[in-house]
C-alpha positions in Angstrom: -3.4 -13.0 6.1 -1.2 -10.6 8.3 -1.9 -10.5 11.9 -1.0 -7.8 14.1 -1.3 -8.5 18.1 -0.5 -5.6 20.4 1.5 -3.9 18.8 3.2 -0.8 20.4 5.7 1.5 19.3 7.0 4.5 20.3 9.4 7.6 19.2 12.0 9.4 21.5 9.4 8.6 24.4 6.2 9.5 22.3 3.5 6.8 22.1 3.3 6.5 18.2 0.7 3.0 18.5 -1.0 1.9 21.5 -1.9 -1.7 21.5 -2.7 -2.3 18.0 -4.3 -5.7 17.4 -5.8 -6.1 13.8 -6.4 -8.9 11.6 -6.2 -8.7 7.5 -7.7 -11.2 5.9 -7.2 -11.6 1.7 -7.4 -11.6 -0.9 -8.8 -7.8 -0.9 -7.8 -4.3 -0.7 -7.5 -3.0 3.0 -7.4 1.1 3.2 -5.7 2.5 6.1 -7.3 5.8 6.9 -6.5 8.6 9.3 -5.4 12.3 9.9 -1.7 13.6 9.7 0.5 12.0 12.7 -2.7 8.7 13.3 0.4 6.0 12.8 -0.7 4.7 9.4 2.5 4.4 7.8 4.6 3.5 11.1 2.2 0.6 11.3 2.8 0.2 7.2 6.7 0.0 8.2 6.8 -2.5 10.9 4.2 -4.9 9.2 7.2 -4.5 6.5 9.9 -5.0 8.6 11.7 -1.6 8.0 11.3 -0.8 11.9 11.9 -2.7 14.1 9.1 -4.3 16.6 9.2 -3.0 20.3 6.7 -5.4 21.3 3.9 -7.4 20.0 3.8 -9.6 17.1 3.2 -9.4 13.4 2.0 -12.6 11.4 2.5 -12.8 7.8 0.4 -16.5 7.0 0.8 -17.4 10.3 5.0 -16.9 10.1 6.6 -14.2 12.6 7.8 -11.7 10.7 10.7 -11.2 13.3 12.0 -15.0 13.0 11.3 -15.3 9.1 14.3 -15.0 6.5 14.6 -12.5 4.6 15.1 -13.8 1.3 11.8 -15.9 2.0 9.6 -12.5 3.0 11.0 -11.3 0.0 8.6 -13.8 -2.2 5.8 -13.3 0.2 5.8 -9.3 0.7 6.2 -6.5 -1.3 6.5 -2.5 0.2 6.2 0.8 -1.6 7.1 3.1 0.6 6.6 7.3 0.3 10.2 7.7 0.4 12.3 5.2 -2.0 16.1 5.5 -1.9 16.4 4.2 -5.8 19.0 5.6 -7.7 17.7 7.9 -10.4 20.4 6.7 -12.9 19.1 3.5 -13.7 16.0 3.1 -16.6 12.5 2.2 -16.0 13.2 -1.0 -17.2 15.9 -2.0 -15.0 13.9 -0.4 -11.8 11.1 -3.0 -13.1 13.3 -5.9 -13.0 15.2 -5.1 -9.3 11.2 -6.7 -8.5 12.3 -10.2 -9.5 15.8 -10.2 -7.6 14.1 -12.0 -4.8 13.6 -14.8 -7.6 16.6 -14.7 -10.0 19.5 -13.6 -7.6 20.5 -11.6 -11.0 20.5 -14.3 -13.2 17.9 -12.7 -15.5 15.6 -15.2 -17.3 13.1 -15.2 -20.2 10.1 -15.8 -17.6 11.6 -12.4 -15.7 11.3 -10.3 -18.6 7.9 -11.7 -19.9 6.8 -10.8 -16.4 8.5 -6.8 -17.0 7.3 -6.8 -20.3 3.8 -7.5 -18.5 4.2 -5.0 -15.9 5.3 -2.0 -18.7 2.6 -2.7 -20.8 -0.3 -2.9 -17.7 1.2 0.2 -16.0 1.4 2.0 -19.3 5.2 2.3 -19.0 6.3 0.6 -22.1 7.2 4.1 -24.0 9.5 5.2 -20.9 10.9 1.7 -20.7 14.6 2.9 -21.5 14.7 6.4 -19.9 16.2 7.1 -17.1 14.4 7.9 -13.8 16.0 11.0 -13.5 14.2 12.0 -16.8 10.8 11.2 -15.9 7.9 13.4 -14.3 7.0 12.7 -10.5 4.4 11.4 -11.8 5.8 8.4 -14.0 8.2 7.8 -11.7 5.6 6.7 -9.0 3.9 4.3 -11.6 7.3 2.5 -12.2 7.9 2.3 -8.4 4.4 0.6 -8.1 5.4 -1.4 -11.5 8.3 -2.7 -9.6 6.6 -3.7 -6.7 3.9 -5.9 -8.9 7.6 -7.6 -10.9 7.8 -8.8 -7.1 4.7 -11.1 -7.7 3.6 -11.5 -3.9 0.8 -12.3 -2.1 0.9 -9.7 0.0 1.9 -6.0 -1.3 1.9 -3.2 1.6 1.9 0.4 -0.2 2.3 3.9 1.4 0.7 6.9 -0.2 0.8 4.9 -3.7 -1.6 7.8 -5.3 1.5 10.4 -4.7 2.1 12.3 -7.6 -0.6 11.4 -9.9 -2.9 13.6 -11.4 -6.5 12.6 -11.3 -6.8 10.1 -14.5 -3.7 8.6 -13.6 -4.7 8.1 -10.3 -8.1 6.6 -11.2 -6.3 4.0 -13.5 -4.0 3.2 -10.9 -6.4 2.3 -9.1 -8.6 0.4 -11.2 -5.2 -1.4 -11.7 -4.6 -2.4 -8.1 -8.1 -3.8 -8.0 -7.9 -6.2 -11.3 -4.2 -7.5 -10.1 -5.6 -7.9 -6.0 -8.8 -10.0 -7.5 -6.9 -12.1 -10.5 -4.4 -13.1 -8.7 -5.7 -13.1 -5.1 -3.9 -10.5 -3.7 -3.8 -9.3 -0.4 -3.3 -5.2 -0.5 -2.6 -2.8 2.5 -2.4 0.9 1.3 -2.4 3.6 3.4 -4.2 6.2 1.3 -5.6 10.2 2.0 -8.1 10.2 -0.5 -11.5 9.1 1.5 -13.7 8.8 -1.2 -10.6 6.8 -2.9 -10.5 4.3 0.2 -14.4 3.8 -0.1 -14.9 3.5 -4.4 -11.6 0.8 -4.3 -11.2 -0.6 -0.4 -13.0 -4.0 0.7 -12.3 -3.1 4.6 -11.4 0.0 5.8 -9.2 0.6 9.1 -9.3 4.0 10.7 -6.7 5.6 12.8 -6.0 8.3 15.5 -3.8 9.2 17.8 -1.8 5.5 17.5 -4.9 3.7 17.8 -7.8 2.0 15.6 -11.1 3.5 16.2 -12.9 1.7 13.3 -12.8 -0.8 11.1 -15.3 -2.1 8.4 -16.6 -2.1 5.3 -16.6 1.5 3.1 -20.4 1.5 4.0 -20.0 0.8 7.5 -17.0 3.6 8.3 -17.7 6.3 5.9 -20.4 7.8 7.5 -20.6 11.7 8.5 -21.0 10.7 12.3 -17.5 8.6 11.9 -15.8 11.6 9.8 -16.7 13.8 12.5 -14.9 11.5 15.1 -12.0 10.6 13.0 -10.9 13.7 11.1 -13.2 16.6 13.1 -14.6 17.3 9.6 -17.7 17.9 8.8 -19.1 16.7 5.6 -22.3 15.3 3.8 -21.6 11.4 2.7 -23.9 10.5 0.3 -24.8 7.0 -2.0 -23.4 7.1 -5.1 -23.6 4.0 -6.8 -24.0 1.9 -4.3 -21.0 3.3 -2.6 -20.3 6.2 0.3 -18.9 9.3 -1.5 -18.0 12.4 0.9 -19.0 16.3 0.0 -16.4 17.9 1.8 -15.3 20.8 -0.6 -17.5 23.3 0.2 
């Protein structure tokens, strides 16, 4: 569970969040939603501790993320971020298995590499699994950058943007990924994501943002509605039932 109590933050004097207070619950996928500039991912950051908190608190099971030790976060939380500063000279492989540092401390064992081996295979990476980074498409390079984080094995994965890059199969299968690992091995998933109709076919609870603030949150039925879309993004658009599920007209 991550538990966020009024939380503010701000930039050169510029309210960013305004007294954010939010409970996660897992395992489940949580969608952050939101126009351009709403403070998705600066929330994203601080609940991963690569900002640091101004005031509030943030709760990671109950443990202040501000008093914790690293090296313990480490095994409880992993973060993909939209801008990673990996070196590109390094292969897929070895990318994969900087995800079970946290674990090893670089003593590399057989149960680390069974767990890579896993991760190449599941994010259909085993082909690449010796080329460099610089070699490979935008594309695959975001799939091994998710692959990593998923080596990490952690309860609680926070990921920013993950569908960068993809086309739309890939995309599609990522997903589908991220929903078998959050429901086998009880996983709880924050991703801050673009795609609407993404957040609403894959999310259990969605949380919608503007202007630094939460102005909704609830299940994909309950927030994407065109009265809410309207509010949230000024867009109008026809949300229909597909399956059981919202899906949003908004292309024409």
């Amino acid at each position: 569970m991550i538990t966020v109590e009024h939380v503010n933050h701000q930039l050169n004097g510029i309210p960013i969040l305004s007294d954010i207070n939010l409970s996660i619950e897992g395992p489940g996928i949580t969608a952050l939603i939101g126009p351009n500039g709403a403070g998705k991912s600066t929330l994203l950051s601080l609940m991963a501790r690569l900002q640091p908190l101004q005031s509030g608190h943030i709760l990671i099971d109950d443990q202040d993320i501000t008093r914790a030790k690293s090296s313990d976060m480490a095994k409880r939380l992993a973060i993909l971020t939209q801008d990673n500063p990996i070196q590109s000279r390094i292969t897929v492989r070895d990318l994969l298995m900087f995800g079970r540092y946290p674990f090893n401390q670089g003593r590399i064992t057989e149960q680390d590499q069974t767990i890579v081996d896993s991760a190449l295979q599941r994010f259909e990476l085993s082909d690449l699994d010796n080329r460099y980074l610089s070699a490979l498409s935008g594309g695959q390079r975001q799939r091994a950058l998710i692959a990593m984080v998923f080596c990490q094995q952690t309860s609680h994965v926070l990921l920013d943007e993950p569908l960068n890059n993809l086309d739309m199969f890939h995309a599609r299968e990522l997903m589908r990924r991220l929903r078998e690992l959050t429901d086998t091995q009880g996983l709880t998933t924050v991703m801050v994501v673009h795609d609407i109709n993404v957040a609403a076919a894959y999310a259990d609870h969605i949380v919608a943002m503007k202007d630094g603030r939460i102005v909704h949150q609830g299940a994909p039925s309950a927030i994407i509605t065109a009265d809410n879309l309207k509010t949230i993004f000024h867009l109008d658009a026809e949300v229909l039932t597909h399956h059981g599920l919202p899906l949003v007209i908004h292309h024409i």
